[in-house]
N, CA, C and O atoms as a MOPAC input file, in Angstrom:
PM7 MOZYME 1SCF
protein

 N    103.15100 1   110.29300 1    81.01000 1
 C    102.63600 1   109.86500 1    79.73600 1
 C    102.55000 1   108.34000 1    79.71200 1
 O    103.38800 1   107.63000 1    80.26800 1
 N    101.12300 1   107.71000 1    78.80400 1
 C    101.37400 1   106.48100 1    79.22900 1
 C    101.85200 1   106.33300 1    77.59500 1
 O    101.67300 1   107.25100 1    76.79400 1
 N    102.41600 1   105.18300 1    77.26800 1
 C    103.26100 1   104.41400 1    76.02600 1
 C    102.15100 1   104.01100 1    75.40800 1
 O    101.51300 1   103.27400 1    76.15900 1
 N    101.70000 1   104.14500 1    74.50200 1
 C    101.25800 1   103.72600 1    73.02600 1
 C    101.61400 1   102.26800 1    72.81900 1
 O    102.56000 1   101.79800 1    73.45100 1
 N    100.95200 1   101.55900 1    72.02000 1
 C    101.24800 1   100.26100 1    71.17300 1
 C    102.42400 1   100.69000 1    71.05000 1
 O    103.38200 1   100.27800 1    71.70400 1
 N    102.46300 1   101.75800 1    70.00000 1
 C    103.23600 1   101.82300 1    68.71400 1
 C    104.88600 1   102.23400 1    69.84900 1
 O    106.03800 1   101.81300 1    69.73300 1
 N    104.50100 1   102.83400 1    70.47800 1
 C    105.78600 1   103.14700 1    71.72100 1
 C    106.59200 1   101.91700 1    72.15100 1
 O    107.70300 1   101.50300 1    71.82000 1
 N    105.31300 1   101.31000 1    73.31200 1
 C    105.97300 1   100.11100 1    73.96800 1
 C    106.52000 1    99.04200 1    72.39300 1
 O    107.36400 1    98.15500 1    72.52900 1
 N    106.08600 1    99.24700 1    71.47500 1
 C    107.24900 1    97.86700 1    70.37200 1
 C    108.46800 1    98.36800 1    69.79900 1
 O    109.36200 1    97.63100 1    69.38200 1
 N    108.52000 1   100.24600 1    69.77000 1
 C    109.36700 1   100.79000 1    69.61900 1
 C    110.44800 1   100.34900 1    70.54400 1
 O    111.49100 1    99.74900 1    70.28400 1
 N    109.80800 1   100.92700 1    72.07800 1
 C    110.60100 1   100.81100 1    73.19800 1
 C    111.40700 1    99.30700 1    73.14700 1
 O    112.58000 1    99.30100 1    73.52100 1
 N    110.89800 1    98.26500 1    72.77100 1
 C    111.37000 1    96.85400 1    73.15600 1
 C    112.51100 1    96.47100 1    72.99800 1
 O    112.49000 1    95.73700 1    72.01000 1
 N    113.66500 1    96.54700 1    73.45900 1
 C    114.97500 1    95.82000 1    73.17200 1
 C    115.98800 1    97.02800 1    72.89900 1
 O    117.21600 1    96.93900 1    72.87000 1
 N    115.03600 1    98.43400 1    72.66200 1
 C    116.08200 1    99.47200 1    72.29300 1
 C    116.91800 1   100.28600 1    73.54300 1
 O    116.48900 1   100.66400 1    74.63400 1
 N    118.08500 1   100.38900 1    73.03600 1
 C    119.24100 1   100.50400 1    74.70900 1
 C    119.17600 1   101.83100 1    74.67700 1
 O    119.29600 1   102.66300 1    73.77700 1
 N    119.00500 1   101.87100 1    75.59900 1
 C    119.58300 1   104.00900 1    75.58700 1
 C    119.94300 1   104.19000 1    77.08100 1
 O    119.97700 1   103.19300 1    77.80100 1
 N    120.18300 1   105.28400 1    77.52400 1
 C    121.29200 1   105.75100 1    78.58300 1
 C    120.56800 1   105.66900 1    80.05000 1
 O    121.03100 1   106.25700 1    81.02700 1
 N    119.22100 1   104.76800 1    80.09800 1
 C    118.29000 1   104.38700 1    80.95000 1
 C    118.02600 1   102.80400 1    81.31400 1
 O    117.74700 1   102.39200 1    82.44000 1
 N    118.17900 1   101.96200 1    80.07200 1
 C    118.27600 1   100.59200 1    79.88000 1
 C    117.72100 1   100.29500 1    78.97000 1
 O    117.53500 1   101.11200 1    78.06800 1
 N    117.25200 1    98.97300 1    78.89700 1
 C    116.08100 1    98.56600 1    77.87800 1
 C    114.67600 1    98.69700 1    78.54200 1
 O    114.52300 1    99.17300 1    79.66700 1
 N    113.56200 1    98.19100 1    77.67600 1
 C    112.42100 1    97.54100 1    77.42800 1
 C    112.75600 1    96.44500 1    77.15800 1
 O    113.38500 1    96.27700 1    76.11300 1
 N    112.37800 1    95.07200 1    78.20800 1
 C    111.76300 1    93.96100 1    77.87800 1
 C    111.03800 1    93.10300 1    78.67900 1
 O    111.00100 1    92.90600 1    79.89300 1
 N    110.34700 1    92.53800 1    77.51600 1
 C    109.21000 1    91.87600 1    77.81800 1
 C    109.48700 1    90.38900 1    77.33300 1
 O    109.54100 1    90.29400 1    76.10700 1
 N    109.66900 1    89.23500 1    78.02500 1
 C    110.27900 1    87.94800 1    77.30800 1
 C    109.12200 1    87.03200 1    77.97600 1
 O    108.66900 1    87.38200 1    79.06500 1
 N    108.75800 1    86.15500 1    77.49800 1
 C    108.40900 1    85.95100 1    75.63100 1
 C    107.38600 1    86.79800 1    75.26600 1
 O    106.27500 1    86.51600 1    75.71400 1
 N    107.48800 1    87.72900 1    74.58900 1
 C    106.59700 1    88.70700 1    73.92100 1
 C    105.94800 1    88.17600 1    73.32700 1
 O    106.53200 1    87.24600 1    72.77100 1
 N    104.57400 1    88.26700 1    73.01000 1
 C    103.45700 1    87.51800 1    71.94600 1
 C    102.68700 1    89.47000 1    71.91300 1
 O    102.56800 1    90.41600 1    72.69200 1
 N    102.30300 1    89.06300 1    70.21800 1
 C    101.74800 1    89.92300 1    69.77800 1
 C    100.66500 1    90.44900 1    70.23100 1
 O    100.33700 1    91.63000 1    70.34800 1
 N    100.01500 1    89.27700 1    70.53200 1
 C     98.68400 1    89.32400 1    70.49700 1
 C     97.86700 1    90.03100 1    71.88400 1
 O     96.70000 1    90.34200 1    72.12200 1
 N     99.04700 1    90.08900 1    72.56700 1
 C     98.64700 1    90.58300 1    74.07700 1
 C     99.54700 1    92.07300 1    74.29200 1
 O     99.95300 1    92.46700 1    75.38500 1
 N     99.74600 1    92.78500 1    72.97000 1
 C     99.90800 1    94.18000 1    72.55900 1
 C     98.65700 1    94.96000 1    72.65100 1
 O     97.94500 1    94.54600 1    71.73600 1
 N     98.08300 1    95.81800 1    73.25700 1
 C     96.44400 1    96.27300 1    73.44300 1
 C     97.47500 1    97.98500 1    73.09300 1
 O     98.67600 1    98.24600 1    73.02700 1
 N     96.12000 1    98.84000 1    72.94100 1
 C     96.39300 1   100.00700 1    72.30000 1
 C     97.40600 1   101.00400 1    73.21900 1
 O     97.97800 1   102.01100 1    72.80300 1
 N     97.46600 1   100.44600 1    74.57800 1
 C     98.17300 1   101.56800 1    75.42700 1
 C     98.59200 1   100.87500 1    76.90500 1
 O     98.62400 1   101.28100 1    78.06700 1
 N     98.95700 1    99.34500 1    76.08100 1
 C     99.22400 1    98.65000 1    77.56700 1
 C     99.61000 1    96.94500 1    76.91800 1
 O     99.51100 1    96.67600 1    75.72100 1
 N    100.04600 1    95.94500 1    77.97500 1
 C    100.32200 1    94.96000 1    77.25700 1
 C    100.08100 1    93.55000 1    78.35700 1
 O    100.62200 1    93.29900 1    79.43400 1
 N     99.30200 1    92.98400 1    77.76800 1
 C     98.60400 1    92.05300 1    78.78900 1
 C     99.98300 1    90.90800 1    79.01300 1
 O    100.81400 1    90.37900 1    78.27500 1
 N     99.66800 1    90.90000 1    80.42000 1
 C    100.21600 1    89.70500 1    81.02100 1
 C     99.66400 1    87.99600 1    81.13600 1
 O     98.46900 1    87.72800 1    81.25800 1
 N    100.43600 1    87.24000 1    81.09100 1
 C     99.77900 1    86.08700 1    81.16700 1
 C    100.17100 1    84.81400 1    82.48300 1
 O    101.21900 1    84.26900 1    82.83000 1
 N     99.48100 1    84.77000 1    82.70300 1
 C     99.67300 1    83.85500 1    84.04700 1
 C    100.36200 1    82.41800 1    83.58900 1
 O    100.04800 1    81.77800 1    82.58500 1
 N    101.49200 1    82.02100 1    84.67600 1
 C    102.66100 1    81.14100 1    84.00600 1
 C    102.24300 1    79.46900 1    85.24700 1
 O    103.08300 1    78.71400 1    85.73700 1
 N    100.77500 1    79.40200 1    85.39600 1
 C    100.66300 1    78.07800 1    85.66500 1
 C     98.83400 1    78.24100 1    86.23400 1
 O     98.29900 1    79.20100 1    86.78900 1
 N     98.22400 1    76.86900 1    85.81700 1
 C     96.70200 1    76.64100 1    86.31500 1
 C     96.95000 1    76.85700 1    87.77200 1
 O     97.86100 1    76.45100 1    88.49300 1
 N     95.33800 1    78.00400 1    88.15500 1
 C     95.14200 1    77.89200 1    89.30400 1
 C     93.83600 1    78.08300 1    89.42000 1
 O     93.13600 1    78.69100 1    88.61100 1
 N     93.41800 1    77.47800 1    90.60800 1
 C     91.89000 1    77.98800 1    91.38100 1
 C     92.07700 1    78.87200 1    92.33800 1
 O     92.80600 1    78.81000 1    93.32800 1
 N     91.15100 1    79.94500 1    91.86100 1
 C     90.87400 1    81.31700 1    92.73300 1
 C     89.77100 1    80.82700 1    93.70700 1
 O     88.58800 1    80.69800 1    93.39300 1
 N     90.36900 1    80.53800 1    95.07600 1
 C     88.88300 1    80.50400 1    96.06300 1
 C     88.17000 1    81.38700 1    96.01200 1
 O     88.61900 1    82.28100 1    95.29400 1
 N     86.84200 1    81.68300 1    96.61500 1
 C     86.39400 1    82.95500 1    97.05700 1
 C     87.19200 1    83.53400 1    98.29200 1
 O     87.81500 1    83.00500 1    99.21200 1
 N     86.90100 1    84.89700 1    97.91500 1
 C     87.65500 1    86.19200 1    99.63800 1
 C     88.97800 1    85.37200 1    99.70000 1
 O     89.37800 1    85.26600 1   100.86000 1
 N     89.70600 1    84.80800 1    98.84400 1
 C     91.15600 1    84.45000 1    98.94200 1
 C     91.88200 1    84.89500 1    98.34600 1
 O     91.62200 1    85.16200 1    97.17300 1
 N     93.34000 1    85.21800 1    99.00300 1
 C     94.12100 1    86.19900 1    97.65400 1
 C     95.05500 1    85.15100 1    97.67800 1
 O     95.65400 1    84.73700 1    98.67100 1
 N     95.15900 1    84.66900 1    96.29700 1
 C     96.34200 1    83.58900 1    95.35300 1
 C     97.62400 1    84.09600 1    95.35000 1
 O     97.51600 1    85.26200 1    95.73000 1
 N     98.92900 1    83.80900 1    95.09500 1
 C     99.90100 1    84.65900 1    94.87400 1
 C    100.39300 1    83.93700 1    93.09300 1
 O    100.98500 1    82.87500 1    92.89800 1
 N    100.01400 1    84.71200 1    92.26600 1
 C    100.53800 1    83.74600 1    90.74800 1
 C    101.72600 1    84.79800 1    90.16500 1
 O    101.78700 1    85.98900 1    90.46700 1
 N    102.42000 1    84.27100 1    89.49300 1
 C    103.38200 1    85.63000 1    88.68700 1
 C    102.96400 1    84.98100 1    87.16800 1
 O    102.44200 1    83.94800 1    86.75100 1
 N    103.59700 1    86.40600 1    86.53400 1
 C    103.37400 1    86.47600 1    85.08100 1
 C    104.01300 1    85.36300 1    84.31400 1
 O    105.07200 1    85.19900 1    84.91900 1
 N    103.98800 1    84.75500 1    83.61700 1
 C    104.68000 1    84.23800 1    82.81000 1
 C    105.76500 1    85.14400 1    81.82000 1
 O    106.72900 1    84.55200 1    81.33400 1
 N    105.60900 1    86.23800 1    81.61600 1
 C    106.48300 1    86.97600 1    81.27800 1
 C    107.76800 1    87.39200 1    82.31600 1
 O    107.56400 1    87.56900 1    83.51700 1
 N    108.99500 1    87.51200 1    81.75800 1
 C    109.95200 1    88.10700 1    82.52200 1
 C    110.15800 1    89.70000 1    81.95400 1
 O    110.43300 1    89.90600 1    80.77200 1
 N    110.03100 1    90.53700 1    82.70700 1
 C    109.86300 1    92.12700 1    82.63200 1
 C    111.06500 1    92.96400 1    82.88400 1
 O    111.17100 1    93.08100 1    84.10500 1
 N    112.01800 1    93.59800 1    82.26700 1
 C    112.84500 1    94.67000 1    82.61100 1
 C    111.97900 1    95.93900 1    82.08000 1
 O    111.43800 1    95.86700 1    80.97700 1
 N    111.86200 1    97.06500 1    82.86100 1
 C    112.07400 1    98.44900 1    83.01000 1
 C    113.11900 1    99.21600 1    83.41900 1
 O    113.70900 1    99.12900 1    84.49600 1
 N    113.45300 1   100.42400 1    81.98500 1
 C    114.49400 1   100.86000 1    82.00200 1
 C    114.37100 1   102.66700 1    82.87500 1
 O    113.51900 1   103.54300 1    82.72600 1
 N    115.32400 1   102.63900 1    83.54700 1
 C    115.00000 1   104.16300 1    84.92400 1
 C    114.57600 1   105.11800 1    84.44100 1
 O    114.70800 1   106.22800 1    84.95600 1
 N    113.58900 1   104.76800 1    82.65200 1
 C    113.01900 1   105.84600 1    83.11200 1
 C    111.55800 1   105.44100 1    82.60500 1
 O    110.94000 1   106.27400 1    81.94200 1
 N    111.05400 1   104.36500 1    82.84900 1
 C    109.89700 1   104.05700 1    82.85500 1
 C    109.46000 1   103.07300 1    83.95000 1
 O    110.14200 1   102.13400 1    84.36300 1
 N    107.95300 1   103.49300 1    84.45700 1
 C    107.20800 1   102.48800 1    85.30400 1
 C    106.00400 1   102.13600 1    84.86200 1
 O    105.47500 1   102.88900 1    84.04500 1
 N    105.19100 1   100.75000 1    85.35000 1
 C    104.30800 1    99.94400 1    85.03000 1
 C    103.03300 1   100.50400 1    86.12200 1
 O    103.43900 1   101.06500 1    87.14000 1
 N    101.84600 1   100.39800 1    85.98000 1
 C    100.75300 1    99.99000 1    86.77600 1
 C    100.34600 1    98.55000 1    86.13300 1
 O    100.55000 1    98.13200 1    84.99300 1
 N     99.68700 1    97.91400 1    87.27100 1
 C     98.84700 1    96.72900 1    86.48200 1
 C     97.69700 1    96.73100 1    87.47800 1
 O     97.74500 1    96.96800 1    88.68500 1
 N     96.43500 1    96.35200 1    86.56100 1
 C     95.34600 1    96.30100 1    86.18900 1
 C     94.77000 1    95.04400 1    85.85000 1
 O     95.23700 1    94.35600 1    84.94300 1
 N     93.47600 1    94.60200 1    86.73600 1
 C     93.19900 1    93.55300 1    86.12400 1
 C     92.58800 1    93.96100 1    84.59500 1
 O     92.39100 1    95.11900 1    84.22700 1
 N     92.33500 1    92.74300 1    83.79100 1
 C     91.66500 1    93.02400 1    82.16000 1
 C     90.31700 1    93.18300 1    82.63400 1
 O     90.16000 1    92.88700 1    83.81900 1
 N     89.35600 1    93.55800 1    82.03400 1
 C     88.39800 1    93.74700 1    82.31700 1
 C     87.45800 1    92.52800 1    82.31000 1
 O     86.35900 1    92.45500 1    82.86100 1
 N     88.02000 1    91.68600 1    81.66400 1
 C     86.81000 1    90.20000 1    81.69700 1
 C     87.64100 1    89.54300 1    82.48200 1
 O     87.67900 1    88.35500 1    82.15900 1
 N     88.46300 1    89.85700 1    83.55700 1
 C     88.45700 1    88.96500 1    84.48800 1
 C     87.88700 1    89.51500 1    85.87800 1
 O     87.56400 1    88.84000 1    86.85500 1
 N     87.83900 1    91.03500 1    85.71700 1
 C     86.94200 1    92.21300 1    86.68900 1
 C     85.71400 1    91.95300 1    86.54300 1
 O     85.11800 1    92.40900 1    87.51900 1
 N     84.93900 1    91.40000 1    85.75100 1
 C     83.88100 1    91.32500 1    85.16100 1
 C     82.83200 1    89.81200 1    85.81700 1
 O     81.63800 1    89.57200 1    85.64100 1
 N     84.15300 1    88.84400 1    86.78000 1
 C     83.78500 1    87.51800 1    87.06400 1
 C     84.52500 1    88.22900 1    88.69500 1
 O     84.76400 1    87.37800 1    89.55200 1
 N     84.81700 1    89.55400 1    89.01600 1
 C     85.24400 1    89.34100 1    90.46200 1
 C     86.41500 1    89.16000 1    90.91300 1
 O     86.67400 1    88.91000 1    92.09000 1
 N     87.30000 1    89.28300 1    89.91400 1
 C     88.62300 1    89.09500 1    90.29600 1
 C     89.57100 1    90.19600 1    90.15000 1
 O     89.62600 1    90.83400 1    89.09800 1
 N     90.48500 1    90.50700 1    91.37100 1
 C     91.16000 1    91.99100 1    91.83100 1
 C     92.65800 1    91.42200 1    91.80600 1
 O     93.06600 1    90.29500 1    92.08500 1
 N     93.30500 1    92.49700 1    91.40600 1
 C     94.90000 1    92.15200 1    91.64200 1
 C     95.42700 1    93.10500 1    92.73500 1
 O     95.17600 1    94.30700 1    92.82200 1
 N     96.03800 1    92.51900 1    93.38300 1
 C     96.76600 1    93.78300 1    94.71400 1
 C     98.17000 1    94.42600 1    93.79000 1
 O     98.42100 1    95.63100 1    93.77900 1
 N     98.89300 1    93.53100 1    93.14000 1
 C    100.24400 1    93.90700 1    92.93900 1
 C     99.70400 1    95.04400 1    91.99100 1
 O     98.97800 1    94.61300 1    91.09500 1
 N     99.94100 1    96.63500 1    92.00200 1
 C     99.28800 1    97.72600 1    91.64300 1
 C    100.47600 1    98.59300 1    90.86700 1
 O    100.22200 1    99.46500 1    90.03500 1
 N    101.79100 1    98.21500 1    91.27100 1
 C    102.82900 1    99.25300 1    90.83100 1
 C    104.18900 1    98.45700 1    90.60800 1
 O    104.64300 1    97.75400 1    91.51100 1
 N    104.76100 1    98.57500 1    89.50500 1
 C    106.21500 1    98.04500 1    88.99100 1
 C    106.89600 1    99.49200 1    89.16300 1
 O    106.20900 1   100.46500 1    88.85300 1
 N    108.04200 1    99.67100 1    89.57800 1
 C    109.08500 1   100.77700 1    89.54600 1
 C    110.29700 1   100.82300 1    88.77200 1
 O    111.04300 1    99.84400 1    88.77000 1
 N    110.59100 1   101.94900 1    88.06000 1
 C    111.61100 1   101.80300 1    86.98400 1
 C    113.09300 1   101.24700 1    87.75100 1
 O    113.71800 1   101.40000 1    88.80100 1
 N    113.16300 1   100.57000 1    86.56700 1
 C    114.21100 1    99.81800 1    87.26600 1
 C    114.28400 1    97.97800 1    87.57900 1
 O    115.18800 1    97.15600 1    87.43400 1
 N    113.03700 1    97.89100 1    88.00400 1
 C    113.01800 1    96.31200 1    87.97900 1
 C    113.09800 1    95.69400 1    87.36800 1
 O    112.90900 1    95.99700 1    86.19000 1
 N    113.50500 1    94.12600 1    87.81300 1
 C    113.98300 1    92.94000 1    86.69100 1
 C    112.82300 1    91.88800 1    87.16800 1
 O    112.09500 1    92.01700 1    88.15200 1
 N    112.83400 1    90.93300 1    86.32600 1
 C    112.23100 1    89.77700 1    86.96800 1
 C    110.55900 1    89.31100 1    86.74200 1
 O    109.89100 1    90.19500 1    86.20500 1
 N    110.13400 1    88.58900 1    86.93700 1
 C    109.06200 1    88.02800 1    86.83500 1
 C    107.15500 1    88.65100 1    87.76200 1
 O    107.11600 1    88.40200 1    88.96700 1
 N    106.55800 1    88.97100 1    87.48400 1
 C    106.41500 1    89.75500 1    88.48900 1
 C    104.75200 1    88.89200 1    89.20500 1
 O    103.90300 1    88.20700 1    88.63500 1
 N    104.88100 1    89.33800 1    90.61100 1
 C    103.53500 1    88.54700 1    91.74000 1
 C    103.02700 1    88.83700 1    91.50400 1
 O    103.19700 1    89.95400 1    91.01600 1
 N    101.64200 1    88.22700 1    91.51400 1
 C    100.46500 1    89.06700 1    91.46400 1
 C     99.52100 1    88.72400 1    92.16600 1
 O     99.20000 1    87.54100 1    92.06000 1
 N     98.97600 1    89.31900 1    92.82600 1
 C     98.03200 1    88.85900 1    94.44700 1
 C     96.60200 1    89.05500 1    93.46000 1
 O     96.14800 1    90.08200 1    92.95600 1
 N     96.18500 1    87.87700 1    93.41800 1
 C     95.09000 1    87.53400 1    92.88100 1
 C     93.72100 1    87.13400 1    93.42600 1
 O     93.28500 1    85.98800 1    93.31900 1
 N     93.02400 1    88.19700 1    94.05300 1
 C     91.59200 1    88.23800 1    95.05600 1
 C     90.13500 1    87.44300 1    94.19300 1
 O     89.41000 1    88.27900 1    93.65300 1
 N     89.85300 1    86.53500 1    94.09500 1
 C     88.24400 1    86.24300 1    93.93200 1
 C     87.42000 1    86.95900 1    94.55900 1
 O     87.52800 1    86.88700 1    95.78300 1
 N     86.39100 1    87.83000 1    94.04500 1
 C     85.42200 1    88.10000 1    94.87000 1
 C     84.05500 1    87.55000 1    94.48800 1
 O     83.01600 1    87.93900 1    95.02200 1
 N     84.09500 1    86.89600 1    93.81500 1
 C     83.27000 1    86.74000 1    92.90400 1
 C     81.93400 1    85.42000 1    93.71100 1
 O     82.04400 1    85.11600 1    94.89900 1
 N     81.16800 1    85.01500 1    93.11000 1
 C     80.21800 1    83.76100 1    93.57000 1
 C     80.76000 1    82.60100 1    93.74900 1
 O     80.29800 1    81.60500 1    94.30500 1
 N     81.43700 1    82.71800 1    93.41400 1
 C     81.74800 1    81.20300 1    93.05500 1
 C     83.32100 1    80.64000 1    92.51300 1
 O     83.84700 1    81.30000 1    91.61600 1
 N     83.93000 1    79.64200 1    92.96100 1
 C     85.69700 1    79.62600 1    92.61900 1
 C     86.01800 1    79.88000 1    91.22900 1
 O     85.33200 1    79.49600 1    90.28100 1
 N     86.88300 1    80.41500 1    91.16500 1
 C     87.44500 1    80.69100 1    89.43000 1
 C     88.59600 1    79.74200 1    88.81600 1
 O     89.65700 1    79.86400 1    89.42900 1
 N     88.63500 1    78.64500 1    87.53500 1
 C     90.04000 1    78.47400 1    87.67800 1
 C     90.35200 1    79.49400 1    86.53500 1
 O     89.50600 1    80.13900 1    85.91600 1
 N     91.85500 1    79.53800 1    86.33700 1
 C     92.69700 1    80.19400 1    85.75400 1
 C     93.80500 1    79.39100 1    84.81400 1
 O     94.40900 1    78.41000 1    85.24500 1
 N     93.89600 1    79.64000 1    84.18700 1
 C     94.61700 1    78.72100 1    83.28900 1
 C     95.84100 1    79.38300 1    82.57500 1
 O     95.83800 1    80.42500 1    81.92000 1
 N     97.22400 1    78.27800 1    82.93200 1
 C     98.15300 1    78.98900 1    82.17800 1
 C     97.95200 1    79.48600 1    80.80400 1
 O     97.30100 1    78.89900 1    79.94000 1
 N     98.63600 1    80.75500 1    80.65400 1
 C     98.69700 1    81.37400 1    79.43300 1
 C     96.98200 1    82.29400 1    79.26700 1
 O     96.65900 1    82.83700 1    78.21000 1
 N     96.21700 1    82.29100 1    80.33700 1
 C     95.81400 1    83.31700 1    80.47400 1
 C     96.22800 1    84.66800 1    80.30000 1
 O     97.42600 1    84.85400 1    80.51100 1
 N     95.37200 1    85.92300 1    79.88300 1
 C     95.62100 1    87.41800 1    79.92900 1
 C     94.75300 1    87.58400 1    81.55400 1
 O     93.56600 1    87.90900 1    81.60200 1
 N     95.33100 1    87.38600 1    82.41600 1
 C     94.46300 1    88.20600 1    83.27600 1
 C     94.76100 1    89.67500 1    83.59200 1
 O     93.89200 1    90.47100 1    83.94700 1
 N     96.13000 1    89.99000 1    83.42800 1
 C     96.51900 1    91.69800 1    84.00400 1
 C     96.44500 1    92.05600 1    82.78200 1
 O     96.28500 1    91.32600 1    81.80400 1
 N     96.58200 1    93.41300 1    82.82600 1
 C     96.79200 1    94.79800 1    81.68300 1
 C     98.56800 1    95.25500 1    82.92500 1
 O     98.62000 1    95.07200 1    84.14100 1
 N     99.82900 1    95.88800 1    81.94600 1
 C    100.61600 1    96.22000 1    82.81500 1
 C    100.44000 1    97.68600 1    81.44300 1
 O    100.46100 1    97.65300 1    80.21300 1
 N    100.27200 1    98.85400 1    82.47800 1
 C    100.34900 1   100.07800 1    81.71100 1
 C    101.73400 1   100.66000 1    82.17200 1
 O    102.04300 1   101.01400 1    83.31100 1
 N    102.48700 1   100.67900 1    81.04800 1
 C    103.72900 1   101.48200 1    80.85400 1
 C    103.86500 1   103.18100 1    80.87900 1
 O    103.48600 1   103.87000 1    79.93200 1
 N    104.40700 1   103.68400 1    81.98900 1
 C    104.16300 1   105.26000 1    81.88700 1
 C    105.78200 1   105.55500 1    81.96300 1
 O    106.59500 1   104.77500 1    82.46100 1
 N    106.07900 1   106.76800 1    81.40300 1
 C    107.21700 1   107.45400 1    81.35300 1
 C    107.73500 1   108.10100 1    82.37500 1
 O    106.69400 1   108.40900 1    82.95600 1
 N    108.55700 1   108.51500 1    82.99500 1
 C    109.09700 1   108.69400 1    84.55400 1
 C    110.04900 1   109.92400 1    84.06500 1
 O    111.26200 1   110.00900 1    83.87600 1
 N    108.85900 1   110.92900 1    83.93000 1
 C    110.30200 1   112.37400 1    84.31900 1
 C    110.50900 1   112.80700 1    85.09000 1
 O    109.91400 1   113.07300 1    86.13400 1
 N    112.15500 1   113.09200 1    84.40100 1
 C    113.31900 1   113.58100 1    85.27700 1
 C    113.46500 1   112.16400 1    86.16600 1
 O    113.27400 1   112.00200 1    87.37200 1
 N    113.76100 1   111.45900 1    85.41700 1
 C    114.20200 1   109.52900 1    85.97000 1
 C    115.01100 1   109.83900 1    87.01600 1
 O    115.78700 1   110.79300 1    87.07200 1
 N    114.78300 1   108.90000 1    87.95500 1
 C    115.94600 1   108.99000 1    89.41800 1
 C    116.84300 1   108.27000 1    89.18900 1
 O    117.70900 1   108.45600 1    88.33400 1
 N    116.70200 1   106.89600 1    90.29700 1
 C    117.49900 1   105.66400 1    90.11000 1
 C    116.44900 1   104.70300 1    89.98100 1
 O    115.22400 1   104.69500 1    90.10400 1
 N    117.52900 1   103.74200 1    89.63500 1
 C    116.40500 1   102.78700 1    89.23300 1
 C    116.65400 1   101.56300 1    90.77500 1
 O    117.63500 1   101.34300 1    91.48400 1
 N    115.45000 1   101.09200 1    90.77100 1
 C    115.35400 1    99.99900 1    91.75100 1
 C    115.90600 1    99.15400 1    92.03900 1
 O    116.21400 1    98.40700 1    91.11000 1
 N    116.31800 1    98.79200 1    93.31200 1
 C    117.81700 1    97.91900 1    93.72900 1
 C    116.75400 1    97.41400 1    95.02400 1
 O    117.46400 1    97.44100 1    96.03000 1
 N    115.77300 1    97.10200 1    95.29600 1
 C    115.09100 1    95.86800 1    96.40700 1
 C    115.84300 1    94.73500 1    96.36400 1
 O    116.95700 1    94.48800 1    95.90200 1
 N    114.61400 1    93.77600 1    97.21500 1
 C    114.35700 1    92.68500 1    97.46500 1
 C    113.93800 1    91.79800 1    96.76700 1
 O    114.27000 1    90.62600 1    96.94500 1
 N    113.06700 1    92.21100 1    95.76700 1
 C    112.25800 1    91.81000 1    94.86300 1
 C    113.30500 1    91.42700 1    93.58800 1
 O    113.07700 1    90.33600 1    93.06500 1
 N    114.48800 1    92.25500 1    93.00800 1
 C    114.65400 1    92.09200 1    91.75200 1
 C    115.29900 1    91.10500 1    91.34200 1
 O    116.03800 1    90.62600 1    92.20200 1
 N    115.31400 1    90.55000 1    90.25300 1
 C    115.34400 1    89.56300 1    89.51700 1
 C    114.48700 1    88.01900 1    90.32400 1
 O    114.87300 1    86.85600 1    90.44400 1
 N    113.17100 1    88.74600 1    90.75800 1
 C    112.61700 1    87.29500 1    91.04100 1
 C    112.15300 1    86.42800 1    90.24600 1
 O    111.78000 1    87.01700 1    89.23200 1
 N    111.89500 1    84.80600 1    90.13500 1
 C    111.49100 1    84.27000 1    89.41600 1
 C    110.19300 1    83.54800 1    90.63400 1
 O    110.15000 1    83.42500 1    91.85800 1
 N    109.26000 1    83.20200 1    89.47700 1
 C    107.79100 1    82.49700 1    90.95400 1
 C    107.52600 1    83.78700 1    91.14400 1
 O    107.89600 1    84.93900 1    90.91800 1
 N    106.59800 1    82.99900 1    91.73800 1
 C    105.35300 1    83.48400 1    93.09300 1
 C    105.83600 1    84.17400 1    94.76000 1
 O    105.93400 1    83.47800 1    95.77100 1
 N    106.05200 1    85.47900 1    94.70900 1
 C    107.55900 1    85.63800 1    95.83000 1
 C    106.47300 1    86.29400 1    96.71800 1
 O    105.60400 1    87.01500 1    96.22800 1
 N    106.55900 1    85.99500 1    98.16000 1
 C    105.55800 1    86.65600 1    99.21100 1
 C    106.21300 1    87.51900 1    99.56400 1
 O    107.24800 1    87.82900 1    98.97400 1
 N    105.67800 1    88.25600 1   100.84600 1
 C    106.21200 1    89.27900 1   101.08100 1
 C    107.44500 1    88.53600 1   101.90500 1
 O    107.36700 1    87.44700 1   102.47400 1
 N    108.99200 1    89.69600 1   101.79400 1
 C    109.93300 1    89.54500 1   102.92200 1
 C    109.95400 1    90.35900 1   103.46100 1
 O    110.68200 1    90.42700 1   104.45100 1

């Protein structure tokens, strides 16, 4: 199931026997009907056929029993631009990468506090464990280890 508006603001900050929901610094305005846009946490230029590495400006917990997809928004799909980072897993902390492809004509910049992702929140039944990587609690732009 994916989370609703009205879900994911429910979900936000409320503890239960899985963890929380959060999303820090939450802004309203990047609440969409069934998903919640991310915003890019510094200016960049997208070459062409180059993949950028930017993270959200948001810091993200998911609680074990929910996971994320992300999605570029559509007006940034719309100028050519693809995100690789495709899947958050319940459980993670931290700030999250986002491999940011131009395909487009011509260089793109990007500007902090952009919406470029959509992160869609889905429900995880029969929750396992939650995620203990490499990745968690990153802050930045983290490549692969």
């Amino acid at each position: 199931m994916i989370l609703s508006s009205q879900e994911i603001k429910r979900r936000l900050g409320e503890r239960s026997q899985d963890g929380a929901l959060v999303i820090r610094p939450y802004a309203p305005e990047c609440l969409q009907p069934a998903s919640y846009d991310l915003r890019i946490a510094e200016d960049l230029e997208l070459l062409q056929g180059i993949c950028t590495l930017a993270h959200s400006l948001e810091q993200v917990e998911l609680p074990a029993d929910l996971a994320a997809t992300l999605r570029t928004r559509s007006s940034f799909g719309r100028r050519g631009v693809l995100v690789t980072a495709g899947f958050v897993d319940p459980g993670f902390r931290g700030q999250l990468t986002l491999g940011l492809i131009n395909m487009g004509p011509t260089p793109l910049t990007v500007r902090k506090y952009d919406r470029v992702v959509q992160m869609i929140i889905h429900e995880v039944a029969g929750a396992g464990h939650a995620y203990e990587g490499r990745y968690q609690d990153s802050t930045g732009a983290v490549g692969a280890r």
